[in-house]
PDB file of N, H, CA, C and O in Angstrom:
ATOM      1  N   UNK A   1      76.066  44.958  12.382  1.00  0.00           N
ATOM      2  CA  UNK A   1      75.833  43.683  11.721  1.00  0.00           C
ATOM      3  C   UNK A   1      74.329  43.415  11.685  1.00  0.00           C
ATOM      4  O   UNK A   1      73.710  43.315  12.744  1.00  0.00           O
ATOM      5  N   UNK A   2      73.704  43.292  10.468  1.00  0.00           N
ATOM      6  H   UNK A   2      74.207  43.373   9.607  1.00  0.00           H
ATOM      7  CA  UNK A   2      72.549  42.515  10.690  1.00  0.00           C
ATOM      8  C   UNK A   2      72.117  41.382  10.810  1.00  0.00           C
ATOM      9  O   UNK A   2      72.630  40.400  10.273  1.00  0.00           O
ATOM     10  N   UNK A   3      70.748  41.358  11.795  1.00  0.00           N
ATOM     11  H   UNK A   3      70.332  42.156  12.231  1.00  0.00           H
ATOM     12  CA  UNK A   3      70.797  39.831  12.131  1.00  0.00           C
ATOM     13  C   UNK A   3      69.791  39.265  10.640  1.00  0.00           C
ATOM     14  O   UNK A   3      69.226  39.933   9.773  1.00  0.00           O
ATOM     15  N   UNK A   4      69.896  37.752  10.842  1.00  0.00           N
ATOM     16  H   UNK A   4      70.355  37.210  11.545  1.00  0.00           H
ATOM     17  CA  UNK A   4      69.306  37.135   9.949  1.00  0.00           C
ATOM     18  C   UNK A   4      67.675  37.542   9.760  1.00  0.00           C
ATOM     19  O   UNK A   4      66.998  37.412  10.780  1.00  0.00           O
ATOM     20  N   UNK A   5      67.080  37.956   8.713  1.00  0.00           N
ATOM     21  H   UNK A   5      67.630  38.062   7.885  1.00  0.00           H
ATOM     22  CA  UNK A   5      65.755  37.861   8.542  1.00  0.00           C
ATOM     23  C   UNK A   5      65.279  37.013   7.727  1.00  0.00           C
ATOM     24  O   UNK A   5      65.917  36.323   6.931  1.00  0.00           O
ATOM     25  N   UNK A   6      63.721  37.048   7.963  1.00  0.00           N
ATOM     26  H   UNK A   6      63.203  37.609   8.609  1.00  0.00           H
ATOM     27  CA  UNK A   6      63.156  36.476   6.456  1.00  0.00           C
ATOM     28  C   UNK A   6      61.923  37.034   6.362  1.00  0.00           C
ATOM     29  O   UNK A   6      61.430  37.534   7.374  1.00  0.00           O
ATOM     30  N   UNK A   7      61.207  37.043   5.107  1.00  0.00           N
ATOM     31  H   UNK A   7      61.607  36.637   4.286  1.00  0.00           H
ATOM     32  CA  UNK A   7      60.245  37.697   4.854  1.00  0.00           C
ATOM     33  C   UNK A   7      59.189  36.911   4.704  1.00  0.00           C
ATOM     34  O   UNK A   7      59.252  35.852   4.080  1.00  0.00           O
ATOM     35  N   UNK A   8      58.001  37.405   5.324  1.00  0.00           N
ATOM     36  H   UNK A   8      57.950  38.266   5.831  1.00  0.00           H
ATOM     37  CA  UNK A   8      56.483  36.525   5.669  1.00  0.00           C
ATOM     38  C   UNK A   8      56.317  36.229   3.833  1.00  0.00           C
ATOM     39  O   UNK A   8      56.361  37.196   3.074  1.00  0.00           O
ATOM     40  N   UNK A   9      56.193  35.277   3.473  1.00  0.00           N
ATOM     41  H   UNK A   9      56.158  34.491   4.090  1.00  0.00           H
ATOM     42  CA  UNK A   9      55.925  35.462   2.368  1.00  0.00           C
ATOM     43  C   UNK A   9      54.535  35.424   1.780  1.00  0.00           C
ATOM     44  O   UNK A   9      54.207  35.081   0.644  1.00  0.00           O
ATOM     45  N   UNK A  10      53.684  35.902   2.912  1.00  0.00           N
ATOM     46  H   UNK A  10      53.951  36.181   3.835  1.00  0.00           H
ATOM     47  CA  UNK A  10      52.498  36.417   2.495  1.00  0.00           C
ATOM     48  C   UNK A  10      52.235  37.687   2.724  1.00  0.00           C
ATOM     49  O   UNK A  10      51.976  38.190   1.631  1.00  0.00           O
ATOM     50  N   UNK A  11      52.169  38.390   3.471  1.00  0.00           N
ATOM     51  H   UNK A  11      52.379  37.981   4.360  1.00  0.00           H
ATOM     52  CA  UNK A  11      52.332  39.616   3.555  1.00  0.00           C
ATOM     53  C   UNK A  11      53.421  40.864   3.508  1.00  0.00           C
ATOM     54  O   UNK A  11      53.184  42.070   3.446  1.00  0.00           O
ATOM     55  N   UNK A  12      54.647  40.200   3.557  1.00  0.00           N
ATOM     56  H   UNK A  12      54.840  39.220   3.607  1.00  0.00           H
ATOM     57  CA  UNK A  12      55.939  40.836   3.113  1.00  0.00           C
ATOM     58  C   UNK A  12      56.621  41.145   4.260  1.00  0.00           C
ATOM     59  O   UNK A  12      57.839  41.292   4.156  1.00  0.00           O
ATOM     60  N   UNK A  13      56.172  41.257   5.190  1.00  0.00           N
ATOM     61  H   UNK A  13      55.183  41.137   5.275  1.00  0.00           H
ATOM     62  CA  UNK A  13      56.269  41.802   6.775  1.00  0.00           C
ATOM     63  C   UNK A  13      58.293  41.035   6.804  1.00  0.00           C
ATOM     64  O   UNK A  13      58.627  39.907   6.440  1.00  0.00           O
ATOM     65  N   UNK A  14      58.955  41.835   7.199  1.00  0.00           N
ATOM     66  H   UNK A  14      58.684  42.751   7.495  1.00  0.00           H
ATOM     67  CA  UNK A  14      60.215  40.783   7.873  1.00  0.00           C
ATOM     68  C   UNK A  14      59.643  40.256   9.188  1.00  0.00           C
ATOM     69  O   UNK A  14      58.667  40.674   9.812  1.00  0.00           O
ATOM     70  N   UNK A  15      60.647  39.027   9.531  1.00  0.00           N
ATOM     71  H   UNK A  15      61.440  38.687   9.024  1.00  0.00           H
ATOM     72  CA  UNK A  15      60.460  38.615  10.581  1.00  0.00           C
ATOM     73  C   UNK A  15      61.794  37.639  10.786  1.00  0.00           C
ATOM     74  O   UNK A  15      62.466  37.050   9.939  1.00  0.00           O
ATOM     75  N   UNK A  16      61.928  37.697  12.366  1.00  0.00           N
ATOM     76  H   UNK A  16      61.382  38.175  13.054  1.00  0.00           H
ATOM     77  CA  UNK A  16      63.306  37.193  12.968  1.00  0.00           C
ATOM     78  C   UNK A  16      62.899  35.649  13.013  1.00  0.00           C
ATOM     79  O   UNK A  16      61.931  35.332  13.704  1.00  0.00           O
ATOM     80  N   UNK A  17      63.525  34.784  12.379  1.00  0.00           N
ATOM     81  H   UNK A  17      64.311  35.041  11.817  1.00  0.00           H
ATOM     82  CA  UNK A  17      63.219  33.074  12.495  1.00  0.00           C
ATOM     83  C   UNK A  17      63.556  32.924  14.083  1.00  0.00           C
ATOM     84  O   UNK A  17      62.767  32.305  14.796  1.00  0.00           O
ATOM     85  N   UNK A  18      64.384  33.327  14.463  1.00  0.00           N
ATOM     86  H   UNK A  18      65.025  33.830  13.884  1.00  0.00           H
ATOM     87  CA  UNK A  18      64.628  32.987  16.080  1.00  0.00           C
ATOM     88  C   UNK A  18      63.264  32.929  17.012  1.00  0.00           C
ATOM     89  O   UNK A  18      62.965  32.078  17.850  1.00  0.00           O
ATOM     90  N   UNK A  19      62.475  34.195  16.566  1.00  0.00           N
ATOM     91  H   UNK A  19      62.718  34.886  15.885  1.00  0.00           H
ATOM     92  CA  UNK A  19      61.496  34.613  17.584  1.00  0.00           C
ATOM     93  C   UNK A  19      59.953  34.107  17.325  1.00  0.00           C
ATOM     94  O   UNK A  19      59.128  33.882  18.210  1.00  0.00           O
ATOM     95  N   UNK A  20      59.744  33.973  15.832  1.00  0.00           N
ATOM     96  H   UNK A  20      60.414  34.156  15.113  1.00  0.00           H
ATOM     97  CA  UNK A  20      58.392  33.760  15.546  1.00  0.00           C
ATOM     98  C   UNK A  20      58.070  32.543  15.512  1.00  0.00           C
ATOM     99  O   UNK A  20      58.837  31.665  15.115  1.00  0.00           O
ATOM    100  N   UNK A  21      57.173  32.387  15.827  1.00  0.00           N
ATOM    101  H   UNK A  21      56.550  33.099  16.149  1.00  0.00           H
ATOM    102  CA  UNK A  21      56.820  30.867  16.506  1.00  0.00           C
ATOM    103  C   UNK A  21      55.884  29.962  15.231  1.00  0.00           C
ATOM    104  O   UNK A  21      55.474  28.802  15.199  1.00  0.00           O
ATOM    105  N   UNK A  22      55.819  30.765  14.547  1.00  0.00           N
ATOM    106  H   UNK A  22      56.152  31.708  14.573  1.00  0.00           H
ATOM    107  CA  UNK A  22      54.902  30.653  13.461  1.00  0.00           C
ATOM    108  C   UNK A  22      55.786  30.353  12.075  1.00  0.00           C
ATOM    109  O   UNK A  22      55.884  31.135  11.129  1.00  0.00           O
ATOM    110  N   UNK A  23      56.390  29.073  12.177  1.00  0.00           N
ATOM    111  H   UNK A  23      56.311  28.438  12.945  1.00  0.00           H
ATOM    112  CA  UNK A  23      56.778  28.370  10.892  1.00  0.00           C
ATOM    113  C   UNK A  23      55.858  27.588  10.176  1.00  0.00           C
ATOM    114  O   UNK A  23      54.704  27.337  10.522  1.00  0.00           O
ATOM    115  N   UNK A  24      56.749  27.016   8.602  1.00  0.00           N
ATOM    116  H   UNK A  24      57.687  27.221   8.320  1.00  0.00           H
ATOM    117  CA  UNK A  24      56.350  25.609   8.103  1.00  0.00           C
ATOM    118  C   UNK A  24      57.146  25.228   7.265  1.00  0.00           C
ATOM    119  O   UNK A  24      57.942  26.034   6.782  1.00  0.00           O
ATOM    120  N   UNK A  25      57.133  23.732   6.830  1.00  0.00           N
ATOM    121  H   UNK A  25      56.486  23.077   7.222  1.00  0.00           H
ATOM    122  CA  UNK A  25      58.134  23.540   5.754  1.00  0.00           C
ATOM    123  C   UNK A  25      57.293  23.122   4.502  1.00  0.00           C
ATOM    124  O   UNK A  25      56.242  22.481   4.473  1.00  0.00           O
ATOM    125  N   UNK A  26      58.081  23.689   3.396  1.00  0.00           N
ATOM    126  H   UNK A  26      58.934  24.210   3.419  1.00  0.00           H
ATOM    127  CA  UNK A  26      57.017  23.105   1.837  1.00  0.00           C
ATOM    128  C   UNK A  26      58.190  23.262   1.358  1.00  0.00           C
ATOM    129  O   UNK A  26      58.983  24.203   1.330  1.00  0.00           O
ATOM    130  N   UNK A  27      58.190  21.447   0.716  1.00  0.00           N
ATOM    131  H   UNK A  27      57.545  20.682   0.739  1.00  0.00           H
ATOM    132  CA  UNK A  27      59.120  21.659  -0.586  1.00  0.00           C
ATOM    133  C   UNK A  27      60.690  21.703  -0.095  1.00  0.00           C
ATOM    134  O   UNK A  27      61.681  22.082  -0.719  1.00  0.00           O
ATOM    135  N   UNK A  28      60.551  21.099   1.454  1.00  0.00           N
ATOM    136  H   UNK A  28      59.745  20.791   1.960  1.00  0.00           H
ATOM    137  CA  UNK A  28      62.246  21.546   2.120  1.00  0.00           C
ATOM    138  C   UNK A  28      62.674  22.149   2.128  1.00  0.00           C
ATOM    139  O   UNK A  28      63.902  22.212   2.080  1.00  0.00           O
ATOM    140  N   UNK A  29      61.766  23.127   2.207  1.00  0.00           N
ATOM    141  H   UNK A  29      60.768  23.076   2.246  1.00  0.00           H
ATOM    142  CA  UNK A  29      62.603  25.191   2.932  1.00  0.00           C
ATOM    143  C   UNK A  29      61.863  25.390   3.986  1.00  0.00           C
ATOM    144  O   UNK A  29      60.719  25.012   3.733  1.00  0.00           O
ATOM    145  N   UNK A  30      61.937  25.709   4.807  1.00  0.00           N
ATOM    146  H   UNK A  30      62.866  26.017   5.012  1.00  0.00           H
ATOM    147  CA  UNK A  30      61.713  26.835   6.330  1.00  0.00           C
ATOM    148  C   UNK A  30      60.994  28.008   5.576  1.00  0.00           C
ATOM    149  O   UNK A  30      61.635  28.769   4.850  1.00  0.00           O
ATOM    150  N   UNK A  31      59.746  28.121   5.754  1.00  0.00           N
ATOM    151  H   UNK A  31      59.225  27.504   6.344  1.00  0.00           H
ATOM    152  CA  UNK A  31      58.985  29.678   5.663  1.00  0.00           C
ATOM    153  C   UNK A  31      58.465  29.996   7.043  1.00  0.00           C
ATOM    154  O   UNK A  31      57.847  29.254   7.806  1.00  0.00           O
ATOM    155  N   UNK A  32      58.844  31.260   7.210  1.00  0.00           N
ATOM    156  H   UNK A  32      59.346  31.863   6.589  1.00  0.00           H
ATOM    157  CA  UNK A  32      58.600  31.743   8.816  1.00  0.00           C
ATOM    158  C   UNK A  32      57.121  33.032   8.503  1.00  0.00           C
ATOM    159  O   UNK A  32      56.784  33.571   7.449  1.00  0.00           O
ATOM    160  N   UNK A  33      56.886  33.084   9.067  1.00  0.00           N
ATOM    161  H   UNK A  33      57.159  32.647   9.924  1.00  0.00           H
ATOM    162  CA  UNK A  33      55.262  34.001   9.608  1.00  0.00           C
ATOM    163  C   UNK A  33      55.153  34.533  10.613  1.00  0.00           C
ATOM    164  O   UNK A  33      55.126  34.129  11.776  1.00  0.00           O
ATOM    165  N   UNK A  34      55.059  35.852   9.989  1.00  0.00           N
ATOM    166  H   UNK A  34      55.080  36.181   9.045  1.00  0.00           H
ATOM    167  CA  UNK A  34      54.489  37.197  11.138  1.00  0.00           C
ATOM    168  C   UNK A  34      53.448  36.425  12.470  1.00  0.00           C
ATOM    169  O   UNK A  34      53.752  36.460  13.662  1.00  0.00           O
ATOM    170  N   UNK A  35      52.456  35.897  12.020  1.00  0.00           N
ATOM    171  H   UNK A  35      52.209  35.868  11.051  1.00  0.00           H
ATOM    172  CA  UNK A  35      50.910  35.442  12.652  1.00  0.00           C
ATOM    173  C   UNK A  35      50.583  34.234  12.159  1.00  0.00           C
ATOM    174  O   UNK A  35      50.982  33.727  11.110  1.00  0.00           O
ATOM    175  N   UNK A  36      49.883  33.819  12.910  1.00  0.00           N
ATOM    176  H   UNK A  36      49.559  34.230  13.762  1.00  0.00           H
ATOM    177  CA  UNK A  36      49.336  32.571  12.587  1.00  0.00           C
ATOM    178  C   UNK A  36      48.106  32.897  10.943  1.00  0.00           C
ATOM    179  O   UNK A  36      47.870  32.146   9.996  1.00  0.00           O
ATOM    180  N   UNK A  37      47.695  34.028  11.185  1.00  0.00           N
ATOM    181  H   UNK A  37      47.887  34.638  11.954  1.00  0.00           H
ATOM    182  CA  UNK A  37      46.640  34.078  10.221  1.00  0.00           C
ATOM    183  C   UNK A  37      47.457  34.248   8.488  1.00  0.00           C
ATOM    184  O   UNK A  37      46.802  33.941   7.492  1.00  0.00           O
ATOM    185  N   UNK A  38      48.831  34.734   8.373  1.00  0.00           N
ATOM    186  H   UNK A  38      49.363  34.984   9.182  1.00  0.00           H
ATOM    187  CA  UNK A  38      49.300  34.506   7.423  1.00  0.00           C
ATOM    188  C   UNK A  38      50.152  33.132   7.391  1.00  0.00           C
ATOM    189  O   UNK A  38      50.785  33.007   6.342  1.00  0.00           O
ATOM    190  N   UNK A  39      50.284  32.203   8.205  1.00  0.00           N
ATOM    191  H   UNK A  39      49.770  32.304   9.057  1.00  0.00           H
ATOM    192  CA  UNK A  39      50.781  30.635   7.993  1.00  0.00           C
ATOM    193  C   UNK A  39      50.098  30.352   7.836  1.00  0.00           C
ATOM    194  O   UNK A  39      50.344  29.283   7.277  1.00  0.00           O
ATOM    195  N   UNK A  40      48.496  30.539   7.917  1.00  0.00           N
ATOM    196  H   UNK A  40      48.296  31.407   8.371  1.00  0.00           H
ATOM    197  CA  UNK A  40      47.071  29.827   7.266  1.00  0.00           C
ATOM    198  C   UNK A  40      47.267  29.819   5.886  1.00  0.00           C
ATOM    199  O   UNK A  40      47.281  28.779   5.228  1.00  0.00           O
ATOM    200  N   UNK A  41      47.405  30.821   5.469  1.00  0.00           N
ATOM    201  H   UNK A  41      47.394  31.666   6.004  1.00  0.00           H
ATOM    202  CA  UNK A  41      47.140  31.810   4.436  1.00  0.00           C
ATOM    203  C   UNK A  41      47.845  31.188   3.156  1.00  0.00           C
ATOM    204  O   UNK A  41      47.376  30.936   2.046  1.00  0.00           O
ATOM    205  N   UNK A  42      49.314  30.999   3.748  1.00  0.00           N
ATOM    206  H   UNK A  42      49.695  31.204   4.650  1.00  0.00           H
ATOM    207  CA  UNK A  42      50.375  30.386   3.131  1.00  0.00           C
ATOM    208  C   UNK A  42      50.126  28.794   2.799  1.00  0.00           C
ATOM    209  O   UNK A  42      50.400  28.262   1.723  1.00  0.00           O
ATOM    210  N   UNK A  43      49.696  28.308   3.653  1.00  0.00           N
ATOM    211  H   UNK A  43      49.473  28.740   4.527  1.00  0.00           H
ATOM    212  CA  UNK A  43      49.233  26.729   3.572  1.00  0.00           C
ATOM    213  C   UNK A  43      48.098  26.374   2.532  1.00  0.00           C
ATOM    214  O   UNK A  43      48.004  25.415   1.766  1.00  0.00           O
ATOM    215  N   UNK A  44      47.278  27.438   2.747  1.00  0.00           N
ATOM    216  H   UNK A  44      47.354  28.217   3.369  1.00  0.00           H
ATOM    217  CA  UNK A  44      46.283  26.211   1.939  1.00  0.00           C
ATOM    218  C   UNK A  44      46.315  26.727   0.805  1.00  0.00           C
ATOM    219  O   UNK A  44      45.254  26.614   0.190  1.00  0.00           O
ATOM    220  N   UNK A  45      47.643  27.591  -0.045  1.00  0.00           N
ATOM    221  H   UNK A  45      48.504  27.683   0.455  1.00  0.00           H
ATOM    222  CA  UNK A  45      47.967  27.631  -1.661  1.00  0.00           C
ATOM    223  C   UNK A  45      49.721  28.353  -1.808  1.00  0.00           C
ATOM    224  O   UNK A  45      50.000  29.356  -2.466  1.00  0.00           O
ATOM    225  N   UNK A  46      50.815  27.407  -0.902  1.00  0.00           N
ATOM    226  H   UNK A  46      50.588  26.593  -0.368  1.00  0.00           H
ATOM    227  CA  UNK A  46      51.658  27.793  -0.928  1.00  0.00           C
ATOM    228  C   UNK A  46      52.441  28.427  -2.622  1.00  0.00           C
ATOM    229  O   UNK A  46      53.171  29.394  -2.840  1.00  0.00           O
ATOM    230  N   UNK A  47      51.887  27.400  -3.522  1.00  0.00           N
ATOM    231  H   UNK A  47      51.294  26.615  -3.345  1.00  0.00           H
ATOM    232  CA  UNK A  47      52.418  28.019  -4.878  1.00  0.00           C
ATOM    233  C   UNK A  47      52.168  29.158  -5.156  1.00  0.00           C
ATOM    234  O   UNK A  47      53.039  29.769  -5.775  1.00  0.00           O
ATOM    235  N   UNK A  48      50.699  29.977  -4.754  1.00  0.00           N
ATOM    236  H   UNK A  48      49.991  29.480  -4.251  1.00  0.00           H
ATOM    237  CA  UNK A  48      50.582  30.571  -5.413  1.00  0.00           C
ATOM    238  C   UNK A  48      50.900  31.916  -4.612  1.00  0.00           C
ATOM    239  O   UNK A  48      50.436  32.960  -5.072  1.00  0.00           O
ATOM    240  N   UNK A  49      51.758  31.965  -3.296  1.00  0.00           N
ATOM    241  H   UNK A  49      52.136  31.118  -2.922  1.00  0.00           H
ATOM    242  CA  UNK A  49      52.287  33.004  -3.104  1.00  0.00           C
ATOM    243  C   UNK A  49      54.056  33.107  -3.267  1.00  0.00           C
ATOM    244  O   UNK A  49      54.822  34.049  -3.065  1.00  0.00           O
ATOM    245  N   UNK A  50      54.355  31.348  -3.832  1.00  0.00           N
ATOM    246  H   UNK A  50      53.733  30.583  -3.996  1.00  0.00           H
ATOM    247  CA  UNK A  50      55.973  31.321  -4.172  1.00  0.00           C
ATOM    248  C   UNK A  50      56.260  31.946  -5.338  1.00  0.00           C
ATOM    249  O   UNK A  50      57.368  32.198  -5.811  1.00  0.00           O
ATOM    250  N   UNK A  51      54.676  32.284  -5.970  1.00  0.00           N
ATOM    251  H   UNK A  51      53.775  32.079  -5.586  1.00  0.00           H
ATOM    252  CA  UNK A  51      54.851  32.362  -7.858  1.00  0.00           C
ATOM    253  C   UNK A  51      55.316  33.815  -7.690  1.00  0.00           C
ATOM    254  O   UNK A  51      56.443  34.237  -7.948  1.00  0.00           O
ATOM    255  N   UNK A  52      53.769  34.850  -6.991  1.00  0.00           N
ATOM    256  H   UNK A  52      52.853  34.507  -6.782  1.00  0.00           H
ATOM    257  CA  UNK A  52      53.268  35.602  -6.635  1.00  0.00           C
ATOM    258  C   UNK A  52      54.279  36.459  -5.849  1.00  0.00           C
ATOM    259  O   UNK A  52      54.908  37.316  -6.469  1.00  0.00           O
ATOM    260  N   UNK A  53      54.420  36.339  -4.917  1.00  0.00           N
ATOM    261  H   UNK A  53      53.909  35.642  -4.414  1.00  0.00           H
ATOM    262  CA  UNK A  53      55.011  36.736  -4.061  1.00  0.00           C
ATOM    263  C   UNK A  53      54.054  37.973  -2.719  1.00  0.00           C
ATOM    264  O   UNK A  53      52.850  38.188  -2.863  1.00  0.00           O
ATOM    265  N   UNK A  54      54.533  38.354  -2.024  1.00  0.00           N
ATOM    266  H   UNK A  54      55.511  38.179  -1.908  1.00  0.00           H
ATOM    267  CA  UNK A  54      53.254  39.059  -0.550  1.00  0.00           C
ATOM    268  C   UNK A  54      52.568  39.854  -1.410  1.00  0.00           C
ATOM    269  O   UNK A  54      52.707  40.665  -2.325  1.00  0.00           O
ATOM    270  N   UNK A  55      51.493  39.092  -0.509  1.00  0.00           N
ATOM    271  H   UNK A  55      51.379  38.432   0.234  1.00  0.00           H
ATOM    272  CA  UNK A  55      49.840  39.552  -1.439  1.00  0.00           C
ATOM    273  C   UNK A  55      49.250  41.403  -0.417  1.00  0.00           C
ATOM    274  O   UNK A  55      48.633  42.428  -0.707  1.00  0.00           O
ATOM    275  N   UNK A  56      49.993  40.788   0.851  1.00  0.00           N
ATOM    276  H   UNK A  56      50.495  39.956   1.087  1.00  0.00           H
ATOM    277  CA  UNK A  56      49.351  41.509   1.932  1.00  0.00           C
ATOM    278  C   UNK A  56      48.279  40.786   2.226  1.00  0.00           C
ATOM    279  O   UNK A  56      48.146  39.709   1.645  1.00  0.00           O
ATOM    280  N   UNK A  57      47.456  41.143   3.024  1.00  0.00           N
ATOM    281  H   UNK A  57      47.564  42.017   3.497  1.00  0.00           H
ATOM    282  CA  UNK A  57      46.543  40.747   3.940  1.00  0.00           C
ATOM    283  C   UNK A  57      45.469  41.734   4.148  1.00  0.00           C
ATOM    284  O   UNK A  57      45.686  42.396   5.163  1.00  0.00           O
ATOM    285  N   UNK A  58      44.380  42.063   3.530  1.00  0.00           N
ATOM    286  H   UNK A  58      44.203  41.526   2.705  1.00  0.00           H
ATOM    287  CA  UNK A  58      43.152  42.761   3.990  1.00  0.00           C
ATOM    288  C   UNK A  58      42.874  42.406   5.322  1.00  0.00           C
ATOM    289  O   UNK A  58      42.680  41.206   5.513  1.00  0.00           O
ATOM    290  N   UNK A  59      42.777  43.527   6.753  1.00  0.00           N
ATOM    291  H   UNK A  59      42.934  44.502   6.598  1.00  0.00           H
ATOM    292  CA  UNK A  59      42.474  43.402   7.897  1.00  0.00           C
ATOM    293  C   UNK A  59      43.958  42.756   8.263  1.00  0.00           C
ATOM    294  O   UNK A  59      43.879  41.993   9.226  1.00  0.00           O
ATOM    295  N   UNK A  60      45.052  42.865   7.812  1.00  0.00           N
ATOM    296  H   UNK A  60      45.115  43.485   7.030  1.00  0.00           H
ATOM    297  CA  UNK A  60      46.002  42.638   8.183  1.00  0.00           C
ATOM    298  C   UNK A  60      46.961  43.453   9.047  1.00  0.00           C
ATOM    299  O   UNK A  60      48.078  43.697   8.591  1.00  0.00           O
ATOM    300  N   UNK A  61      46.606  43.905  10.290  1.00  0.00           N
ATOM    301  H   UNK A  61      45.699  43.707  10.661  1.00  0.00           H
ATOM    302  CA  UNK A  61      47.641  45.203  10.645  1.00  0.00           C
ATOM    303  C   UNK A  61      48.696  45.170  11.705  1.00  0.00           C
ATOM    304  O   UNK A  61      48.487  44.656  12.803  1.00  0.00           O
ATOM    305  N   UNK A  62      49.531  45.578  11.457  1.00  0.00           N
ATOM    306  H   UNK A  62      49.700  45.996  10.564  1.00  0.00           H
ATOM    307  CA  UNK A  62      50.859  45.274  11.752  1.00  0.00           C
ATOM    308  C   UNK A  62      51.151  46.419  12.790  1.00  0.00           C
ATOM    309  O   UNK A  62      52.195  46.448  13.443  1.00  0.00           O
ATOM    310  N   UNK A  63      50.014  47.494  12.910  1.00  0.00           N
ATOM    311  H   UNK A  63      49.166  47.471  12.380  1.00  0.00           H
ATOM    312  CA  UNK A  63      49.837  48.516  13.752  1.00  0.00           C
ATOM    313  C   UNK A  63      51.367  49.004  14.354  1.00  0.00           C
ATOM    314  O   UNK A  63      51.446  49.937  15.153  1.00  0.00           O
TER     315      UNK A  63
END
């Protein structure tokens, strides 16, 4: 069974809503985040990664 995911929607990364501590709400949906540096990322032009969709992240590594 898989568990629930969702996808950083800035960098594309999945991530477990249970574990990442790094939410927000826009628009009355739950968007969850890998890092704090992509919930930045997401905030200060949420449209234009809802339009868009994961940009990725230069210096972004998921190592």
């Amino acid at each position: 069974m898989a568990s629930h995911e969702a996808v950083d929607p800035v960098c594309g990364m999945k991530v477990d809503p249970q574990k990442t501590p790094y939410r927000t709400v826009y628009r009355g949906r739950i968007y969850y985040f890998c890092s704090p540096m992509c919930k930045k990322e997401f905030e200060k032009n949420p449209d234009y990664y809802l339009e868009h969709g994961p940009q990725g992240m230069p210096g972004h590594n998921h190592g």
